[in-house]
C-alpha positions in Angstrom: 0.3 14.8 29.9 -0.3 17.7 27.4 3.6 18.1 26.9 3.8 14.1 26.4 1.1 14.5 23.6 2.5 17.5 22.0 6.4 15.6 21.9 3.8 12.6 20.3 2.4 15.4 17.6 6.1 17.0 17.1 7.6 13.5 16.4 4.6 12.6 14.6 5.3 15.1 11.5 9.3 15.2 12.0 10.0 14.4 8.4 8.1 17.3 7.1 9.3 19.6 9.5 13.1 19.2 8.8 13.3 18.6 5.4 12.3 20.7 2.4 12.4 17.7 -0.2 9.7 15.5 1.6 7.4 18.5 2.0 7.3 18.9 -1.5 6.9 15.3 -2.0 4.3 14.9 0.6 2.2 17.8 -0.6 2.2 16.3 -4.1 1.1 13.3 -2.9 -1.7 13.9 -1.0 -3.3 15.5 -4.4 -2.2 12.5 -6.8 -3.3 10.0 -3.8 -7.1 11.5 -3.7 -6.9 11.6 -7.2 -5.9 7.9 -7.6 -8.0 6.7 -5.6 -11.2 8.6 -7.2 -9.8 6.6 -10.3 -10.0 3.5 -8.6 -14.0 4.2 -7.8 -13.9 5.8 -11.1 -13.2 2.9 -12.8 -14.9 0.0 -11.3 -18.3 1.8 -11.7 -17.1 2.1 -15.3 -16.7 -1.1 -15.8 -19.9 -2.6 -13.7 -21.7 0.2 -16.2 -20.4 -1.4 -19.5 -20.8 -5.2 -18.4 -23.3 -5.3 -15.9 -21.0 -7.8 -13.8 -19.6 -8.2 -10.9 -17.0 -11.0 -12.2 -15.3 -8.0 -14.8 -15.3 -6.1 -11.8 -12.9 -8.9 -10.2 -10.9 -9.1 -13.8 -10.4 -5.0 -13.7 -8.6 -5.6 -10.0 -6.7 -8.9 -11.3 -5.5 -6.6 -14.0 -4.4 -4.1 -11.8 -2.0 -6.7 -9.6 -1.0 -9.4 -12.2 2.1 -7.2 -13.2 3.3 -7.5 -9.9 3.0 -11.1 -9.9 4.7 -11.5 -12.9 7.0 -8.6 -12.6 8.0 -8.0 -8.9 10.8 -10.0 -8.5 12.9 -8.4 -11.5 11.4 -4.4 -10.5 13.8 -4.3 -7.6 16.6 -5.5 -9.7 16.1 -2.4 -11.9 16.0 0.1 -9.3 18.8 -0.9 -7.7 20.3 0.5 -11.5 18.5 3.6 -12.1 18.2 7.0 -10.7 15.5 6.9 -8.2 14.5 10.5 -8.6 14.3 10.6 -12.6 12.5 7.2 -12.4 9.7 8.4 -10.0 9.5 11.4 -12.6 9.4 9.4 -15.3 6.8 6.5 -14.0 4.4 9.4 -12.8 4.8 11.2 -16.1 3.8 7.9 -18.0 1.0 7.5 -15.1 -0.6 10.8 -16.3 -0.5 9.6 -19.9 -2.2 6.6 -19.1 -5.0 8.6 -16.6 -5.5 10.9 -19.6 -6.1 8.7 -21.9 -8.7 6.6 -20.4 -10.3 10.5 -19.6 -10.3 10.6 -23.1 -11.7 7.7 -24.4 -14.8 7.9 -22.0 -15.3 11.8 -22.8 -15.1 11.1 -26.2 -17.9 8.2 -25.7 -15.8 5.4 -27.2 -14.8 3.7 -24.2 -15.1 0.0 -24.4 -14.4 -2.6 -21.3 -11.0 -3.8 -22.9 -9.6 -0.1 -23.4 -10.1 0.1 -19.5 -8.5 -3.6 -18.8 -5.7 -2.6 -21.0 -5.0 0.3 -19.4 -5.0 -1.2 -16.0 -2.6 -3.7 -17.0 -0.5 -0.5 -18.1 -1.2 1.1 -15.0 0.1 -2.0 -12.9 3.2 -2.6 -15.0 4.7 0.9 -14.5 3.8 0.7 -10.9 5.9 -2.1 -10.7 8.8 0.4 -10.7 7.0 3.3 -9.6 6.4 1.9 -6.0 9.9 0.9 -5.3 11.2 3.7 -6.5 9.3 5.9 -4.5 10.2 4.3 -1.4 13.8 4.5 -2.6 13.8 8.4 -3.0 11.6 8.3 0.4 14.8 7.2 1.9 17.1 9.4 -0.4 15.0 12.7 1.2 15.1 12.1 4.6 17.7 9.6 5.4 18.2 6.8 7.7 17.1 8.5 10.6 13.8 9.4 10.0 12.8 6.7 7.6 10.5 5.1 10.0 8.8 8.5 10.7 8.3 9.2 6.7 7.2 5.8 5.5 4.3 6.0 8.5 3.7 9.8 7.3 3.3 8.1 3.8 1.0 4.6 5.3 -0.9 8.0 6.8 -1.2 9.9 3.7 -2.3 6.7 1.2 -5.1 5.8 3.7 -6.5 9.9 4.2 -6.7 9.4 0.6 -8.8 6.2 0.8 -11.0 8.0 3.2 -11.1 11.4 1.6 -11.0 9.7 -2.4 -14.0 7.3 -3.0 -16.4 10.0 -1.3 -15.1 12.7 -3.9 -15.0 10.3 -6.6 -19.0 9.0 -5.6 -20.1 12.4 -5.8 -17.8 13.8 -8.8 -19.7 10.8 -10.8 -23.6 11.3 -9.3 -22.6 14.9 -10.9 -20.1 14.8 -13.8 -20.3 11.0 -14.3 -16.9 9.3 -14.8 -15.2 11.3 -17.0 -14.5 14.3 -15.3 -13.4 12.2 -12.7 -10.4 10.2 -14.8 -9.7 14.0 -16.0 -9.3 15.3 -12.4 -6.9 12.4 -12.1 -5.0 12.7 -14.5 -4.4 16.4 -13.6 -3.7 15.5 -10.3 -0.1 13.9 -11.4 0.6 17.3 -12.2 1.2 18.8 -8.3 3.5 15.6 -7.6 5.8 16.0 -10.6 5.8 19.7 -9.8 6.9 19.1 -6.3 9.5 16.6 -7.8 10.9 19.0 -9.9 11.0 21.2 -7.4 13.7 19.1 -5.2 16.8 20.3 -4.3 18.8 16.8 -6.0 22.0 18.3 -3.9 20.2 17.4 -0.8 19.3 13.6 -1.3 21.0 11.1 -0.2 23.6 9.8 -2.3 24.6 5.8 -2.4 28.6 4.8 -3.0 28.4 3.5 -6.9 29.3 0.2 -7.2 32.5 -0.5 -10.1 31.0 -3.9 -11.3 27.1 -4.7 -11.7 26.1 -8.1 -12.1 23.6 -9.0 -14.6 20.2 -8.7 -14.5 20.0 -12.1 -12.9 22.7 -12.1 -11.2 21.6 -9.4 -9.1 18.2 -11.2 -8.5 19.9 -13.9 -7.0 22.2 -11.6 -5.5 19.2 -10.2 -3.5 17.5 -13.4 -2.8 20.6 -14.5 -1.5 20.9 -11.6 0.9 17.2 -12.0 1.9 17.4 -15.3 2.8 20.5 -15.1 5.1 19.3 -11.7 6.9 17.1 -12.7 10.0 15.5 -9.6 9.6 14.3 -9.5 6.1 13.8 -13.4 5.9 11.4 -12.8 8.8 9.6 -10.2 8.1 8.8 -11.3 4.3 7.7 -14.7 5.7 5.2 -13.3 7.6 4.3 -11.0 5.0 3.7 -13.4 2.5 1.7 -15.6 5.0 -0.7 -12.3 6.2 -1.1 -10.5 3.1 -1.6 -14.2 1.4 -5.2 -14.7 3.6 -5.6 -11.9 5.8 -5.1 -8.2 4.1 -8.4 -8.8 1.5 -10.6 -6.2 2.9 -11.2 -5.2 -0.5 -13.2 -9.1 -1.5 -14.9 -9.2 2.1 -15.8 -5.9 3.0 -18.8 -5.6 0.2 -19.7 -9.0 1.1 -19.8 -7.9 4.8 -21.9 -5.2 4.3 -24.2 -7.2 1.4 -24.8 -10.1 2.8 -23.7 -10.4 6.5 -25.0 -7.3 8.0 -28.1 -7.3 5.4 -27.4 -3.9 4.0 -26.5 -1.4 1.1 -24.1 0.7 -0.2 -24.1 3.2 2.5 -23.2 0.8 5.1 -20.3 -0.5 2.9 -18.9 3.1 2.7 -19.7 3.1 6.3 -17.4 0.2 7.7 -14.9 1.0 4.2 -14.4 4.6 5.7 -14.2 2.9 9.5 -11.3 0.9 8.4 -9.4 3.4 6.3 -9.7 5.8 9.6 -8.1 3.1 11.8 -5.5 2.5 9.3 -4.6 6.1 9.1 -4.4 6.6 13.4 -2.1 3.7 12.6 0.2 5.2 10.3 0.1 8.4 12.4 0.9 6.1 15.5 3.9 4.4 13.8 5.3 8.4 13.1 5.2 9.1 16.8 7.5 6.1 17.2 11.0 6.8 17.8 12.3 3.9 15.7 11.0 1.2 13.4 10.1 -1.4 16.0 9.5 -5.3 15.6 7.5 -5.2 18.6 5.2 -3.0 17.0 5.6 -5.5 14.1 4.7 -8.2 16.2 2.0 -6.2 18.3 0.3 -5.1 14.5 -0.3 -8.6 13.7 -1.0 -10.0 16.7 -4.0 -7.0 17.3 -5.0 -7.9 13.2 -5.3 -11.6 14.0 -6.9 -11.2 16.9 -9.8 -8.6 15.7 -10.3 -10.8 12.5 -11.0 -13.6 15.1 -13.9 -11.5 17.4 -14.8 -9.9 13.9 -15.9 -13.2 12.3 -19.1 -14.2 14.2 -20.7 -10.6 14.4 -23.9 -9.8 12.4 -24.3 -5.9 13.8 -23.1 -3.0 12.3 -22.3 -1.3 15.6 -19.4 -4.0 16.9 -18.3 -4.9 13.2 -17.5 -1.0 13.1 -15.5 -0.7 16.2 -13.5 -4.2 15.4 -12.7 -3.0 11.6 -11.3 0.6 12.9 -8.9 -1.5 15.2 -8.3 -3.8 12.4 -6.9 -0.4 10.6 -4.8 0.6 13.3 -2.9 -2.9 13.4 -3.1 -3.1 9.8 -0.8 0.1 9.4 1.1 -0.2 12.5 2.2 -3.6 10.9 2.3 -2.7 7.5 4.0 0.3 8.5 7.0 -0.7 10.6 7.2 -4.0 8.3 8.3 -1.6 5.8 10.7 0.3 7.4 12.5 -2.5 9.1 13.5 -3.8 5.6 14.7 -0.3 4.5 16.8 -0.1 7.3 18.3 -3.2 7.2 19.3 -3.4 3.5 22.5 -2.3 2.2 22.2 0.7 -0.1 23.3 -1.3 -3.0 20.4 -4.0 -2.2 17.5 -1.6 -1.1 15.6 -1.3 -3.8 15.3 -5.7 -4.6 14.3 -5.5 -0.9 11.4 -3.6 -1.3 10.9 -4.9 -4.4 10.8 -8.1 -2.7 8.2 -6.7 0.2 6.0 -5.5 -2.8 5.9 -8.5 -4.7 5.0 -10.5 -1.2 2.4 -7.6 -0.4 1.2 -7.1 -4.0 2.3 -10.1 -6.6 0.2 -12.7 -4.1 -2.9 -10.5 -4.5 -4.6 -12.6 -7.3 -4.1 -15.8 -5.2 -5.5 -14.4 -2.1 -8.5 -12.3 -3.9 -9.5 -16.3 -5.4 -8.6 -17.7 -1.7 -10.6 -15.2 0.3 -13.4 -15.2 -2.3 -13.9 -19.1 -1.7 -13.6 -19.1 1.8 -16.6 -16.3 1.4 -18.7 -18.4 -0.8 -18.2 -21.6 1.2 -19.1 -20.2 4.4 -19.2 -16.7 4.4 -17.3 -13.7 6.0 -17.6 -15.8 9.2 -15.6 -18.3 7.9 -13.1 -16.4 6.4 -12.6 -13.7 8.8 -12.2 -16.7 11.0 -9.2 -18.6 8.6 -7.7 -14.8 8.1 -7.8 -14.1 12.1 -6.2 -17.5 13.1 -3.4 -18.0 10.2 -2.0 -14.4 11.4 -2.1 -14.8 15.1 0.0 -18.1 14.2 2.1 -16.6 12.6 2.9 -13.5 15.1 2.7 -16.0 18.0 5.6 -18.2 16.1 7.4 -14.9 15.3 7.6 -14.3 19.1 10.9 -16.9 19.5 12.7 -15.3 16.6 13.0 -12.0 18.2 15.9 -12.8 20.6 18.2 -13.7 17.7 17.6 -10.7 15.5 17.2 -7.7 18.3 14.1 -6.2 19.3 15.0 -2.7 16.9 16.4 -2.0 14.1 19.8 -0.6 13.7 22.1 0.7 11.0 23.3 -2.1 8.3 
């Protein structure tokens, strides 16, 4: 038993272990991810303090994913063109700009709500290529190999920092107020573009140039062409677009779970938010133990998120909805997780970047429409009602995924 765990912990962390590059990507991240995510609180107590509503708090998150709408289908088209490593250094660079200017304008005292919205907007658009990118050069660091192992190290990382950030960020402003926390931000960019420049370039995977690119939309057909005649990405984006769509709004229901269908305050909602975030993280940390990107685990993740969505809907006490929203975590990542890496693995180097740009704009560009949805299925009847909606629409879906899997192979393997 104790060596089975300790060859769970060694796989676990393989990425980091065996290649210099990801270390120093990883290390910067988990600064600039507790940073961002302080921001995040940052922000929408900066705006709920200049307007007094909780409707511009909705508008500041709409701002925030709009670009994706509008611009994921085109980001992965433009990656596929650049160099991934100078584009993550110059999206983060131009993500420090924008962090310190907003530190700026609210230490200088002449913040306004439309300074922030703007700003956000800016903020979404360059993340449009930032996110992409990043999971481009994820795969340039560490190769084919241990993609699965990094992109679950990063799932990992992203929610520590969803954990770790909003109870820094709470306390930074009960102290400091916002300021100092949008300036602690902005600094934070700083440890990531250090380890970035840090990278040995000679050591990152490099993909065969292609003699002739197509146009700009050219390409974008190019790529939807590929996706829709690949089994494995045609599958997994039409579940994603279907889950993410109704069932991945933790952000519109948890408040309302805490506010109104448990009875309670704020500390309760940081309660069951910090409950999830740790279940998504053992999730992450579960899909790096995994030898390979798996779709059963794909399969498994949403089955276990439709499932616990479904038992989650009729409770009103804190100790049950706690449990169910920590195992909601753990299926969210381990779906989330392996999702990911099964497209990355399946797309040709010359097509990897429109794929993910593809799984971001399912996972990202839909948020405004499932925000609106989830919302009115809150309103109408409650989290019970749409827990229940979000619990039964993914079970379908992984239920009618179950068929599919003979055709395309339980694993992925090399394009």
């Amino acid at each position: 038993m104790t060596a089975a765990i300790l060859t769970i912990n060694r796989r676990a962390f393989a990425s980091l272990r065996m290649h210099r590059n990801y270390r120093l990507y990883f290390l910067g991240q988990a600064v600039s991810q507790s940073g961002t995510w302080i921001d995040k609180v940052a922000q929408a107590w900066l705006v709920l303090a200049l307007t007094h509503s909780a409707f511009a708090v909705g508008v500041l998150a709409a701002c925030q994913f709009v670009p994706f709408s509008v611009l994921g289908l085109m980001a992965g088209v433009i990656v596929d063109r650049l160099d991934t490593w100078r584009t993550v250094i110059v999206t983060q660079a131009i993500r420090m700009v924008i962090a310190a200017t907003l530190a700026g304008v609210v230490l200088a005292g002449v913040v306004q709500v439309w300074m922030v919205y703007t700003l956000a907007v800016l903020t979404g658009i360059v993340l449009v290529l930032d996110a992409p990118s990043r999971q481009q050069l994820t795969f340039k660091m560490v190769g084919r190999g241990e993609l699965p192992n990094a992109v679950a190290l990063n799932s990992s990382l992203f929610n520590a920092a969803r954990i770790v950030g909003p109870g820094i960020g709470g306390l930074l402003i009960a102290a400091f107020g916002v300021g100092p926390a949008f300036a602690i931000n902005a600094a934070s960019f700083v440890a990531v573009l250090g380890g970035l420049l840090l990278m040995d370039t000679s050591k990152l995977v490099a993909f065969a140039p292609r003699e002739h690119l197509p146009t700009l939309f050219a390409s974008l057909r190019e790529g939807i062409s590929y996706a829709r005649e690949s089994p494995h990405v045609r599958l997994v984006l039409t579940m994603l677009v279907a889950i993410s769509t109704i069932a991945m709004n933790f952000n519109v229901l948890l408040p309302v779970l805490a506010g109104r269908t448990l009875d309670s305050g704020p500390g309760v909602f940081g309660l069951i938010a910090a409950c999830f975030g740790a279940g998504a993280l053992v999730g992450g940390l579960l899909s790096a133990a995994l030898s390979r990107a798996s779709w059963k685990a794909i399969v498994a993740g949403a089955g276990g998120l439709g499932l616990t969505e479904l038992v989650l809907a009729p409770q009103h006490s804190l100790g049950p909805a706690v449990v169910l929203l920590f195992i909601a975590g753990v299926c969210f990542t381990l779906y989330t997780a392996n999702s990911n890496a099964v497209l990355q693995l399946r797309a040709p180097d010359h097509l990897r970047g429109r794929v993910i740009g593809f799984y971001y704009f399912a996972f990202n560009g839909l948020a405004p429409l499932g925000g609106i949805l989830t919302g009115w299925l809150a309103a109408t009847g409650g989290t019970e009602l749409a827990f229940a909606v979000a619990g039964a629409v993914t079970a379908v879906v992984a239920i009618a995924a179950v068929p599919q899997l003979p055709h395309i192979r339980a694993e992925t393997k090399p394009a």
